[in-house]
N, C-alpha and C positions, 0 to 999 in steps of 0.2 A: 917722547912721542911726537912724531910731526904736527906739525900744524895742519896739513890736506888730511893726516889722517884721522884729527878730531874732525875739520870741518868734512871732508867727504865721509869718512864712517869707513869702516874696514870692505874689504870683498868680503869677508862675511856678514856684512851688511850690520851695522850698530842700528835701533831702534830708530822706524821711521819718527815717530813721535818727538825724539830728543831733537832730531833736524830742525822738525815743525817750529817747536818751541824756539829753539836757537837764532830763524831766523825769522822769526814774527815780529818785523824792525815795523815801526809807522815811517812812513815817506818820509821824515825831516832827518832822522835818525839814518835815513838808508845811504845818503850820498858822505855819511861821515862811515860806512865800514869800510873795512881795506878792502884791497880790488877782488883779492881770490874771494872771500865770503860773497860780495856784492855777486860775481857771477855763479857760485851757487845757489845764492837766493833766485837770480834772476831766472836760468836756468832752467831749476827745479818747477821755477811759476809757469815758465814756456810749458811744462811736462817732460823735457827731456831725460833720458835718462844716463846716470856716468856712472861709472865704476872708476877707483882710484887705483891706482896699480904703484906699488914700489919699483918695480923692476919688469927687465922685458919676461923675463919667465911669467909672471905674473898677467904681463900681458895679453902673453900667447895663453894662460890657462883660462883666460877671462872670455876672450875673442872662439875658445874653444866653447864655454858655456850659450855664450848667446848662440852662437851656429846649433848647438844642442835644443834648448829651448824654444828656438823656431822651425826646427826642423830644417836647414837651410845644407845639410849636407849634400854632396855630388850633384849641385846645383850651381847655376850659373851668376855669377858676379861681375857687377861692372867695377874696375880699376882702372885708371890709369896712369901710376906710379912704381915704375921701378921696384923700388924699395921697400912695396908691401908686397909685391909676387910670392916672395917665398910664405909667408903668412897663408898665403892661396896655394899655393902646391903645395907646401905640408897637412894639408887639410882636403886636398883633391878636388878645389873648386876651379872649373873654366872660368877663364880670364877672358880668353881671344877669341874674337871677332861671334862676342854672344848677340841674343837675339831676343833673350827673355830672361834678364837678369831678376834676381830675387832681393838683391841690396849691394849699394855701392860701397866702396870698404877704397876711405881717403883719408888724407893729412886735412892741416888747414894753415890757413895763413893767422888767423888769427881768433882766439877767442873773445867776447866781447863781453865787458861784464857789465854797463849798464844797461844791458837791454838782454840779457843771456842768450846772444846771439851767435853762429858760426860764419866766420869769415871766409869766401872761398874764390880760386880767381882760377883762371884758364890752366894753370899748374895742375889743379886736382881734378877739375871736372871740363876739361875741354872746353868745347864752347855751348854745353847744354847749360840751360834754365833751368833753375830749380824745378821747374813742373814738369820738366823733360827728365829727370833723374829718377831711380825707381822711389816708391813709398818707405823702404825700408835705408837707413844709414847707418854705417858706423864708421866711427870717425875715431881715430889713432893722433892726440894733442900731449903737448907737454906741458906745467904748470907754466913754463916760463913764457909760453904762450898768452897767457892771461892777460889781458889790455883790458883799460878804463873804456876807452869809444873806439866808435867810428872812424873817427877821423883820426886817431892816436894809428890805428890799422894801416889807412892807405896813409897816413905818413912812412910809417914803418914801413909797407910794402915801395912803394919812393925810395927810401932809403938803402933796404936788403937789393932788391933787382938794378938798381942806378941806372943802366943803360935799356936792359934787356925787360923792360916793364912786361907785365902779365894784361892779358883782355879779360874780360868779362868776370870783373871783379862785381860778387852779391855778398849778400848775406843771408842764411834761412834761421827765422826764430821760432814758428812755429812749428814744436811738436807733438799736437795731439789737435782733434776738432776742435774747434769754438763749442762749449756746449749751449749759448747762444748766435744769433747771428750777432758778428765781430767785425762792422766797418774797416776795420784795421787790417781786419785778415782775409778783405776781397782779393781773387785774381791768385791767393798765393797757397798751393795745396801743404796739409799741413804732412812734415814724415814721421816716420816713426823713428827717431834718434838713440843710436847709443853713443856712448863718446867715453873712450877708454883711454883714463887722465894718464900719464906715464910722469912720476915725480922726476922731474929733473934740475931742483934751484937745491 
């Protein structure tokens, strides 16, 4: 059995409770687990939500679910990558030159696991602000994605582009309201995230 597949739980989803339990580390305990749990834990704490996918069928059947569950057929979506279109015309969703998207559907540069954050730079989302992109996300990441920080990210993103660096490099962690007022989470609206893992280590 994989590893992502005990820590994330199947697409048929293994018992939320088992996760619960799993990752109810106390703070001193949390910077000794390895990176992938660290970003489930952190994550799941944001509210985000993931599906773990083995393979791209898997993928495509997942990305088909959530478009069912929201309602989000023959509706408009923001993209701006290549390499997901076909994901969108297999499913009959406008891509080009929309006007009232219902959810952005992008890659990432990087995931984050001590903060269970997503990494994103001009590559996915142009040059809009997180507050400029719609409420709803979904996001197409592979484990090997997974990074410890921040700073681990834009080294990395230094490293992959070398020449041709990316602009407006964020990160979004909040996905759900503050169910209090969250000094931490002024100025930054929260989304609604999926993030469909695709195993690839």
């Amino acid at each position: 059995m994989s590893l992502f597949r005990k820590i994330f739980g199947s697409s048929n989803d293994a018992s939320e409770n088992e996760n619960e339990s799993e990752f109810n580390n106390t703070p001193s305990s949390f910077s000794l687990l390895p990176v992938d749990e660290k970003f489930t834990y952190s994550f799941k704490k944001n509210g985000g939500k993931f599906i773990y996918c083995e393979d791209l069928n898997e993928v495509k059947e997942q990305f088909l679910n959530i478009l069912e569950e929201n309602d989000w057929f023959e509706c408009e979506a923001m993209c701006f990558e290549n390499k997901l279109f076909s994901m969108l015309d297999e499913n009959k969703l406008e891509y080009k030159n929309v006007t009232n998207p219902k959810f952005l559907f992008a890659s990432c540069e990087n995931l984050i696991a001590d903060e269970g954050s997503v990494l994103f730079s001009s590559n996915q989302i142009k040059q809009n602000k997180p507050n400029d992109l719609p409420s709803n996300i979904i996001i197409l990441a592979t484990t090997s994605q997974i990074i410890e920080s921040k700073s681990d990210g834009l080294r990395g993103i230094k490293k992959k582009y070398d020449k041709d660096y990316p602009t407006n490099i964020t990160t979004i962690k909040y996905f759900e309201k503050a169910k209090e007022e969250d000094f931490l989470q002024y100025g930054s609206a929260a989304k609604n995230l999926y993030l469909l893992l695709l195993e690839d280590l």
